[in-house]
Residue, then its C-alpha position, 0 to 999 in steps of 0.5 A: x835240070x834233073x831237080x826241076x824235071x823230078x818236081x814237074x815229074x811229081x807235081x804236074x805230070x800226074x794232073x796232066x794225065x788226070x785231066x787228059x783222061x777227063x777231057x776223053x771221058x768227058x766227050x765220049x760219056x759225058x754222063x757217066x764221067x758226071x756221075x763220078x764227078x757228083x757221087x755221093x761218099x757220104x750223107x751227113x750233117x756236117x761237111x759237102x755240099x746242100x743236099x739241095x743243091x746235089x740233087x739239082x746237080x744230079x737231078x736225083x732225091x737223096x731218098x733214092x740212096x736211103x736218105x731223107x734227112x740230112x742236111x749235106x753231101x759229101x760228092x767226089x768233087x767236093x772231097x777232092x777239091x775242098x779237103x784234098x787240094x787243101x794239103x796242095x795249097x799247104x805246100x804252096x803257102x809252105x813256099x811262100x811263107x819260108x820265102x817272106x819270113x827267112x832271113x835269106x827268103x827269096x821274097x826280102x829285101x830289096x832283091x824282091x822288089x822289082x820282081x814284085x813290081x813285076x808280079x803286080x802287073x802280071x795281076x793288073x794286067x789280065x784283069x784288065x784284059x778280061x774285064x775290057x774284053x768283057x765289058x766291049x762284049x755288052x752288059x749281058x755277056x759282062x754280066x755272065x762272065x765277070x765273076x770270072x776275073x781272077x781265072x788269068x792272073x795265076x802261073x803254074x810255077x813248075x811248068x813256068x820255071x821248066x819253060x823258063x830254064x828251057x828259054x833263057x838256059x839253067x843260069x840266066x838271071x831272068x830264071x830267078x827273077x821268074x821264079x820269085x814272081x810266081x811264088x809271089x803270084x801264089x801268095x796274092x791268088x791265095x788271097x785273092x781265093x780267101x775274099x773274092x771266091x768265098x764258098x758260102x754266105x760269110x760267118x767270120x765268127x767262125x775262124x776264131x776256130x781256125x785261129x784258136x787251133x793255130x795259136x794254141x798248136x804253136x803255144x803247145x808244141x813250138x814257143x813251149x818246148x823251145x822256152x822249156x829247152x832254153x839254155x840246154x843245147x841237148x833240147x830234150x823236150x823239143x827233141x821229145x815232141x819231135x820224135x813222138x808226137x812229130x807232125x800229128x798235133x799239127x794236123x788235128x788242129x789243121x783238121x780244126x782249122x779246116x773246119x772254121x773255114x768250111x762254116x766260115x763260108x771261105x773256101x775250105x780248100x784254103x783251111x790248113x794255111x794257118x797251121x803252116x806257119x806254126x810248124x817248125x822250121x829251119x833257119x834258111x831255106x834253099x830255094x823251092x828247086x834247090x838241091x839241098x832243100x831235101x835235106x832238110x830235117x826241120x818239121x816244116x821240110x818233113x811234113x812236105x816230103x811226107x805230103x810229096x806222093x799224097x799230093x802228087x795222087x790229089x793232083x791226078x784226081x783234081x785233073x780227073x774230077x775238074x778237067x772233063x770239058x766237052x771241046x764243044x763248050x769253047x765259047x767267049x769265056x775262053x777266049x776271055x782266059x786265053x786272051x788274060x794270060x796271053x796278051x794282059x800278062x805279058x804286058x802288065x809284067x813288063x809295064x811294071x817291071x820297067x816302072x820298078x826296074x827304071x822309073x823307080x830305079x830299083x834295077x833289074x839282076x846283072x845279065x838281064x834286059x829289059x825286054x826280057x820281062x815281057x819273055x818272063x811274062x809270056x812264060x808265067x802265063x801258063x796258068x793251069x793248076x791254079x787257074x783250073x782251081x778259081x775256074x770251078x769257083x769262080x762260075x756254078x756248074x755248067x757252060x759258062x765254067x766248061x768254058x772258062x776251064x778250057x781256056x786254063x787248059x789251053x793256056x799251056x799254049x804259052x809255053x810254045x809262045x815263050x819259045x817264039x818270043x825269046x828268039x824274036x828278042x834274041x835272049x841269049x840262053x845262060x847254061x847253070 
């Protein structure tokens, strides 16, 4: 519990105390907390926002700063959430990617397909309720808020595993099961960010940038080494590029490879998921809250251990800059969110799961009933992080996004649910 607790501690404590002081801020001087929001780092002709756009946004002319002819804006928003929460997304495609591709990854075999099964249906499911909800609310409003569909599909994975140890108990099958769904949820909302949430018009010419710097970052510094060192167990060479030249080579390309995305019109945030996978990495993977992940030495392990406390600074600043919603903006979208992740994935994860589990006959973990998927769905409706993210792409500044992001805030709200639930369906707690 100590483990799960120190990574709640560094990844979501920090976002949480951001974005409490952005809700505060945001309704008690909504006008200075916007003018940090949008302000202007840097003038340029390369990477942020049009310059046109900023000036809409802050009703201010560039020529006011000294600027009369640049094409961009580098705002405090943009910074944060399109460079800097690309290191965020870098661990959560790290989680992922060891998951699906180690041969004892949590996400092979057969183990993973009712959980996959399940995580399908906690997508359908709160699109479905979104999009339904929306659509009774006639064709202006669906119109409004559609774009929006995406919002109630993501769980938070550390507060949905915390809640899901506090529900079910440290040794509770349901736990694992919980846990391989959301890293499975992360994966598809990577996707889903990558196609339907592009930041700009598309120029797909442009990830051959990305990846050229992926290939040629693994040729170099990977597949070359290793082939150089082969038949000599001292591994002079790989040992030599480790040492020396470590993680550097691999974020010049990720500085590349950002920047294909940035001009490609895919959202920037997304930019380093191709470089992750070129980085070398152990033979096993332990598990995302296992002990003995943090002993790992592999380069993949020790560039997410040096990313640790950086990212844990990005989070805060996410919250600070992407959570200053006005309590008066609560309107239709939110309820829309709340009503996708509350009602739509709790149903859509037991629906699939029991299609998985039983009609499919792919069976549930020893120890774990039926009815106990829709407790796990309850639990992975706290969205928050992820849901946040897609709110402030999803929608262009102003009521309809306010509104949207609170219903992902309110979405801890679950959590006391997941409580409820598990003693309604007498879920009998499995210390570890």
């Amino acid at each position: 519990m100590y483990r799960v607790w120190n990574f709640v501690t560094n990844y979501s404590l920090l976002l949480i105390i951001g974005a409490v002081i952005a809700l505060i801020w945001a309704n008690t001087d909504v006008y200075s907390y916007h003018a940090l929001v949008d302000y202007p780092l840097w003038f340029n002709d390369w990477i942020g926002i049009e310059l046109r756009e900023w000036e809409e946004l802050v009703g201010e002319k560039a020529d006011a700063y000294g600027y009369t002819e640049t094409a961009k804006v580098l705002t405090a928003h943009y910074f944060v959430n399109e460079i800097l929460m690309a290191f965020f997304f870098a661990i959560a495609a790290k989680e992922v990617w060891e998951a699906v591709i180690l041969e004892n990854g949590s996400l092979r075999g057969k183990k993973a397909a009712t959980p996959l099964f399940a995580t399908a249906g906690g997508m359908i499911g709160p699109i479905t309720v979104y999009l339904g909800l929306a659509w009774m609310m006639g064709p202006d409003k669906f119109a409004l808020v559609a774009n929006g569909w995406a919002i109630p599909t993501a769980t938070d994975i550390a507060f949905s595993y915390l809640v899901g140890r506090l529900v079910f108990g440290a040794g509770h099958p349901a736990v694992r099961f919980l846990l391989l769904l959301a890293i499975a949820d992360d994966a598809v909302g990577l996707i889903i960010l990558a196609i339907f949430y592009p930041s700009g018009e598309l120029a797909p010419i442009w990830l051959l940038l990305s990846l050229t710097a992926a290939v040629g970052v693994f040729i170099l510094f990977n597949w070359l080494p290793r082939k150089m060192d082969r038949g000599n167990q001292l591994r002079p060479t790989s040992t030599w590029v480790r040492q020396k030249l470590s993680f550097w080579p691999y974020l010049v390309a990720g500085a590349l490879s950002w920047f294909g995305f940035a001009q490609s019109g895919l959202n920037p945030a997304l930019g380093l998921l191709p470089i992750v996978p070129t980085l070398p990495h152990a033979d096993r993977a332990f598990g995302l809250f296992a002990e003995a992940e943090q002993y790992l030495t592999d380069l993949l392990n020790h560039t997410e251990h040096l990313l640790k406390h950086p990212v844990e600074v990005v989070l805060f600043l996410f919250g600070l800059l992407n959570a200053g919603v006005a309590f008066s903006s609560i309107s239709e979208p939110t309820w829309l969110v709340l009503a996708g992740l509350i009602i739509g994935k709790p149903l859509g994860v037991l629906l699939f799961g029991y299609v998985g589990a039983h009609t499919l006959k792919l069976g549930l973990p020893e120890g774990m009933r039926t009815v106990d998927l829709f407790t796990i769905g309850c639990v992975a409706a706290i969205g928050f992080t992820v849901s946040l993210f897609v709110a402030s792409v999803a929608f262009d500044n102003g009521p309809v996004q306010d509104a949207a992001k609170m219903g992902a805030l309110l979405s801890f709200g679950a959590a006391g649910l997941s409580l409820i639930v598990g003693k309604l369906t007498k879920v009998q707690k499995q210390p570890g």
